[in-house]
ZAMARGU-4260 file (C-alpha; in steps of 0.2 Angstrom, whole numbers, plus 5000, padded with zeros to 4 digits):
<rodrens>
0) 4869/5361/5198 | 4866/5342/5200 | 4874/5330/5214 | 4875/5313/5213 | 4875/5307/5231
5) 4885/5290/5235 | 4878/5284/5250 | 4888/5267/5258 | 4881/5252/5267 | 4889/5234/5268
10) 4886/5228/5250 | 4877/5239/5242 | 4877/5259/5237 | 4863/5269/5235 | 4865/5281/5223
15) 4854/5297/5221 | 4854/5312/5209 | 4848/5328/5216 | 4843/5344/5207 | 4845/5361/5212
20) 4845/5367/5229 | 4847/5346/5232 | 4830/5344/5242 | 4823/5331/5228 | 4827/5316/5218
25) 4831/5316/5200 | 4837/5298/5198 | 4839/5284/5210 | 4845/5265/5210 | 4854/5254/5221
30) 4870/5246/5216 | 4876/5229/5223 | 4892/5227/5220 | 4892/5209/5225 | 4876/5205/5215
35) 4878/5213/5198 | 4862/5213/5187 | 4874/5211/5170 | 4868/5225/5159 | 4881/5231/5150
40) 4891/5215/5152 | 4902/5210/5136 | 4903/5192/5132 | 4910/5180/5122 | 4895/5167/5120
45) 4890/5151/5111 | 4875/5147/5102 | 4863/5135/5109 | 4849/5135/5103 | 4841/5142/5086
50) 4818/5146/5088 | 4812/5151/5073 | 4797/5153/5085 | 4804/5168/5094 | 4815/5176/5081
55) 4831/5173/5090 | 4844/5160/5097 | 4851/5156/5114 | 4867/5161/5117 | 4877/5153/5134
60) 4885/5165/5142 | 4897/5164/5158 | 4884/5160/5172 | 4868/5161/5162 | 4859/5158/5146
65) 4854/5174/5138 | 4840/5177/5122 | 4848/5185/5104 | 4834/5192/5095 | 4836/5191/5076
70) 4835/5211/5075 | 4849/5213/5088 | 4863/5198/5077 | 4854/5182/5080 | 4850/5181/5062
75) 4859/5168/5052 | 4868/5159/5066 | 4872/5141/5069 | 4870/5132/5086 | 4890/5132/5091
80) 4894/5148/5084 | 4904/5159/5095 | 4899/5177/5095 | 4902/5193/5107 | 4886/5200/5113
85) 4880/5213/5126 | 4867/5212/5140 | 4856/5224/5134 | 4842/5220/5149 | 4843/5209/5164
90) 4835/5194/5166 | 4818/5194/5170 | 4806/5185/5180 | 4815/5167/5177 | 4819/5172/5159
95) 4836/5173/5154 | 4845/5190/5151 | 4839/5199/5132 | 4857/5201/5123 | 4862/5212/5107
100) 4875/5210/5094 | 4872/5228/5087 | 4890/5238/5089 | 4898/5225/5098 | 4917/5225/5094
105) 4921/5207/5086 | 4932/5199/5101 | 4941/5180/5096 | 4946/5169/5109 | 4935/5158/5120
110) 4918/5157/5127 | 4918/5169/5143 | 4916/5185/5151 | 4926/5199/5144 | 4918/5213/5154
115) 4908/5221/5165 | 4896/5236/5161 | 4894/5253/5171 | 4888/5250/5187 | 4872/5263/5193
120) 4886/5276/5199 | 4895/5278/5184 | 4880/5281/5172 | 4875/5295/5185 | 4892/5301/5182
125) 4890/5300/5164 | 4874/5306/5161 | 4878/5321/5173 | 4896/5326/5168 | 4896/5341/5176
130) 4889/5335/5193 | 4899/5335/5209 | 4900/5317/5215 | 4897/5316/5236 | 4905/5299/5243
135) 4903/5293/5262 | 4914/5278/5261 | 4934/5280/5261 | 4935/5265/5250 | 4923/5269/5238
140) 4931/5285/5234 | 4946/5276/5233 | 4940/5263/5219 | 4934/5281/5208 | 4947/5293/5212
145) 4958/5289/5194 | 4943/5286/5184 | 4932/5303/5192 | 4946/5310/5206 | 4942/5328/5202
150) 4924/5327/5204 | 4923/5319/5222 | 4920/5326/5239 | 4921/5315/5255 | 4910/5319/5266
155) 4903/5308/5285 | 4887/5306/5279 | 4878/5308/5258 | 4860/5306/5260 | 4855/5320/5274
160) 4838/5316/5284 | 4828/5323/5270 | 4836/5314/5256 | 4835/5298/5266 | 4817/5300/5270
165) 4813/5303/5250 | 4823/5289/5246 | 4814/5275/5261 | 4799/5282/5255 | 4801/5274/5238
170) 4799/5259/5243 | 4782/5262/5250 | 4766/5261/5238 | 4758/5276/5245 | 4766/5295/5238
175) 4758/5309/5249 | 4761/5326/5239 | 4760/5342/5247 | 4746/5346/5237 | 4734/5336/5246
180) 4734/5323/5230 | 4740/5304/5236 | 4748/5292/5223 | 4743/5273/5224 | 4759/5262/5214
185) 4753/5245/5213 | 4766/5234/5200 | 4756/5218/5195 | 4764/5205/5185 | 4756/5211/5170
190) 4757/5228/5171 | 4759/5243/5185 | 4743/5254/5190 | 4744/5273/5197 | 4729/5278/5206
195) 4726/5298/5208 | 4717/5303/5223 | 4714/5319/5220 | 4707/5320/5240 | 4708/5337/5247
200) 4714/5345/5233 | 4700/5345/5222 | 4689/5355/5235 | 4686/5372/5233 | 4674/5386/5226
205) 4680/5389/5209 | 4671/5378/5196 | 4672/5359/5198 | 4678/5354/5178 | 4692/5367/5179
210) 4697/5363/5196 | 4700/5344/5192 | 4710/5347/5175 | 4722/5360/5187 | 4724/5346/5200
215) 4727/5334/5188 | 4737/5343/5174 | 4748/5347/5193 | 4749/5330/5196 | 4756/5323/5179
220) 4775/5327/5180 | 4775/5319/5199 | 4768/5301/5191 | 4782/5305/5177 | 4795/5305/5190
225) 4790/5291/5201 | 4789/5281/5187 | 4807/5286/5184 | 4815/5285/5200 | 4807/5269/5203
230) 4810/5262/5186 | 4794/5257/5184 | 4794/5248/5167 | 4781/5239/5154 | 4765/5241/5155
235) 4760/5256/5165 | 4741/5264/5167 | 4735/5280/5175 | 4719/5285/5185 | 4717/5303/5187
240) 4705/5310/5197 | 4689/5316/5198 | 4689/5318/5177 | 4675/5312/5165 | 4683/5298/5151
245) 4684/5313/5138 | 4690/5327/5148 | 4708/5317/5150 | 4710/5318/5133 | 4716/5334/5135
250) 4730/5329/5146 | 4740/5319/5134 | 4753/5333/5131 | 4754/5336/5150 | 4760/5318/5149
255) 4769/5319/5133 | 4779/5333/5141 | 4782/5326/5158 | 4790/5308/5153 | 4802/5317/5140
260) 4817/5320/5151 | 4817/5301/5153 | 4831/5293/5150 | 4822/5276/5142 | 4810/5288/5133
265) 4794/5280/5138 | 4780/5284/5126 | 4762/5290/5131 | 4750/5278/5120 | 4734/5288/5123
270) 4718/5284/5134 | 4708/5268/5136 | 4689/5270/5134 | 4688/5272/5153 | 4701/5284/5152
275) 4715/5278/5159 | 4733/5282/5154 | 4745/5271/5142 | 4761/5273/5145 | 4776/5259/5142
280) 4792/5260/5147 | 4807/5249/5142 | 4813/5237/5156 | 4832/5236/5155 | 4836/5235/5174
285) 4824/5226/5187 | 4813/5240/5195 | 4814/5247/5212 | 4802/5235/5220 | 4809/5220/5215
290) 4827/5226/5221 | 4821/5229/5237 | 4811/5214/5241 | 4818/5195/5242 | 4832/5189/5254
295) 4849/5197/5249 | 4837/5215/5252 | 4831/5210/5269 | 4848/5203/5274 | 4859/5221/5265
300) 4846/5231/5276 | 4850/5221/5292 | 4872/5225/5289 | 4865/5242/5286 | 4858/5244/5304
305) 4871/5235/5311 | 4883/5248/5302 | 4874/5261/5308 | 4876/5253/5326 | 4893/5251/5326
310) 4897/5269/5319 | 4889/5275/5335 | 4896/5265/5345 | 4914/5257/5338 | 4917/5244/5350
315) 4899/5237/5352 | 4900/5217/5349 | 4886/5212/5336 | 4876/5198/5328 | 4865/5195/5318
320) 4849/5183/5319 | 4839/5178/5305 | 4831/5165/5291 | 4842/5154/5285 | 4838/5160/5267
325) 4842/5176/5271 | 4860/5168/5279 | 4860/5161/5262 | 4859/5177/5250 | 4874/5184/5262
330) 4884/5171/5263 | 4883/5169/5243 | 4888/5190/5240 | 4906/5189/5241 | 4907/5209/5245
335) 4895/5211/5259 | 4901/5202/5276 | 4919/5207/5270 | 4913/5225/5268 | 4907/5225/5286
340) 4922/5216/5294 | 4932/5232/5288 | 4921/5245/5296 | 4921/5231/5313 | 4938/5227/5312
345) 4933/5210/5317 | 4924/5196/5312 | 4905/5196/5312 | 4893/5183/5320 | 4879/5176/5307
350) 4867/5164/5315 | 4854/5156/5306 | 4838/5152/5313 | 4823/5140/5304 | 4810/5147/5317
355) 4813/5164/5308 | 4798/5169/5295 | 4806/5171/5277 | 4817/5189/5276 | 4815/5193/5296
360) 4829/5197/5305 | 4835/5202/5322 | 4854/5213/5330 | 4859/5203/5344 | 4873/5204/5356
365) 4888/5194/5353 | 4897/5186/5367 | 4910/5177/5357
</rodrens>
C-alpha cells in the first residue's frame, strides 16, 4: 500500500510517495507554500497582446503575464477581452506562465485571481486515494483534517533516515545503484543528458553482448524513475553502456514500458545514429534542480537546520547569518519566518551580511 509522507520545515513541505514496504520513492516534490509555482491557478485575465507569430495572445493575469496558445482558447480574441484561464504550466526560465482556456468554467466579474490550484500534497492525495497520508507538523494536519481527516496519521518525524537520505540524494547529480551501475543527470538549458556507467557491473564470464543488454535492459526502469521523481522534463537523452549503436534498438520496449506509469506520459522517440535515447517529457512544474537551487532554497534549508536545532534543544537562542539576497527571498515568503517563530516561540534574528558569497549562510548565537 502507498504513503504519502508530509515532511515539515519552515516554508516548505517535502512531499514523498513510498511504495510497498516504504523503503523507496514513488513520487517526490517540494511544496512552498509561500512561493506557489501557479499551476492550476484559475484567473480572470485580460488580453494584451495578440502574435499571429506565436499562435496565441497574452493574457494579464494577477502578478504576471501569462501565454494563451490559439489551441488552448486564444483564437479569435481581441486585446481587452476578459477571459477565465488556467495555469496550465509555470513560468519558465523568464517566460511568462503557458495558460489554457479548455474546460475552464466561464466566471464574470473582474480581472483577478479566482483561485488556487492543488498544491503537490493534494495531487499525491488524489492520485493515491487509497494511501495513508503521514504528517509531522500539528498545523499542517490541521489545515487537511476536513478536507482528508480520515486518512491522516501524526506522527514526530515523516521521512525516517532512509527516506531522508533517498530524498537529499536527488539533488546530487551522481545515482549509485546497488548493481554496481552509476547514473550521471546533467540538465542543460537545452535539454537533460543521463550517462550509464555500466562500471563493475558489466564484468563477469558469461558472454560480453548478452551481458551488456542485461545490465542495461536492468538499468532502464531506474533512468525512468529518476526522470520521474526529479521531473525532469523536455528534452532528455540516454547513454547506455558498453552497447554497439544497433544493439540499443532493442531496448526501446524496455524504455516504452518503464516510462508508462508516468503521470505526464513521456514518450520514448527512438535512438539517434549514435544511439542514444529520445525521450521528452512535458514540463508543467519547474523540475527538481531548479527548485532547489537559487536563494529562497538556500535560505528554506538554513530554517530547516535551525528547526532541527531548536527541536533538540527548545530553548537554544538562534540566528541566522547570511547574503543579503538570501535575507531577501525570506523576507519576501510571507510563510516562512512566521512558521519558525511558532516552533521558537519568539522572534527570530536575521542578519544580512554583503561579505557573504551568493546562497551561503551560517547558525549563529543570538544574544538579543
Amino acid at each position: 500500500m502507498t504513503r504519502i509522507l508530509a515532511a515539515w520545515s519552515p516554508g516548505e513541505i517535502r512531499v514523498a510517495a513510498v511504495g510497498e514496504g516504504g523503503a523507496r520513492l514513488t513520487d517526490y516534490a517540494v511544496w512552498r507554500p509561500g512561493a506557489p509555482d501557479g499551476v492550476g491557478d484559475i484567473h480572470r485575465g485580460r488580453v494584451t497582446a495578440i502574435v499571429p507569430a506565436m499562435a496565441g495572445v497574452f493574457v494579464a493575469l494577477a502578478d504576471a503575464e501569462g501565454f494563451l496558445p490559439d489551441s488552448e482558447g486564444g483564437k479569435g480574441l481581441t486585446v481587452g477581452a476578459l477571459l477565465t484561464v488556467r495555469v496550465s504550466r509555470a513560468a519558465l526560465g523568464g517566460k511568462g506562465p503557458r495558460l489554457s482556456a479548455r474546460g475552464v468554467p466561464v466566471e464574470e466579474g473582474p480581472a483577478g485571481l479566482r483561485r488556487r490550484g492543488p498544491d503537490p500534497l493534494r495531487e499525491l492525495a488524489w492520485r493515491y486515494p487509497e494511501a495513508e497520508i503521514v504528517v509531522d507538523d500539528p498545523a499542517l494536519a490541521a489545515s487537511l483534517r476536513a478536507e482528508l481527516g480520515p486518512r491522516l496519521k501524526r506522527v514526530a518525524r515523516a521521512f525516517d533516515d532512509e527516506i531522508e537520505a533517498e530524498a537529499e540524494g536527488l539533488a546530487a547529480r551522481e545515482v549509485a545503484l546497488a548493481s554496481g551501475v552509476a547514473l550521471s543527470i546533467y540538465p542543460t538549458p537545452a535539454l537533460v543528458a543521463i550517462d550509464v556507467d555500466g562500471g563493475g557491473a558489466l564484468a563477469g564470464r558469461d558472454e560480453a553482448g548478452r551481458r551488456h543488454r542485461a545490465v542495461n535492459a536492468g538499468v532502464v526502469p531506474e533512468v525512468a524513475r529518476q526522470i520521474r521523481l526529479r521531473d525532469l522534463s523536455g528534452a532528455i537523452l540516454v547513454d547506455l553502456a558498453g552497447l554497439k549503436p544497433k544493439q540499443r534498438l532493442a531496448l526501446g520496449p524496455d524504455f516504452v514500458a518503464a516510462l508508462s506509469g508516468d503521470p505526464l506520459r513521456p514518450r520514448f522517440l527512438g535512438f539517434t545514429a549514435l544511439g542514444l535515447a529520445e525521450i521528452v517529457r512535458p514540463r508543467v512544474r519547474a523540475p527538481l534542480h531548479e527548485v532547489l537551487s537559487g536563494p529562497l532554497a538556500a535560505g528554506l534549508g538554513a530554517l530547516r537546520a535551525i528547526a532541527a536545532a531548536i527541536r533538540a534543544e527548545p530553548g537554544a537562542r538562534l540566528a541566522l547569518r547570511a547574503a543579503p539576497g538570501v535575507v531577501a527571498a525570506l523576507e519576501a515568503d510571507p510563510v516562512a519566518l512566521p512558521d519558525l517563530a511558532r516552533i521558537a516561540g519568539r522572534g527570530f534574528n536575521l542578519r544580512s551580511d554583503p561579505s557573504f558569497p551568493v546562497e551561503t549562510w551560517r547558525i549563529e548565537a543570538s544574544h538579543g
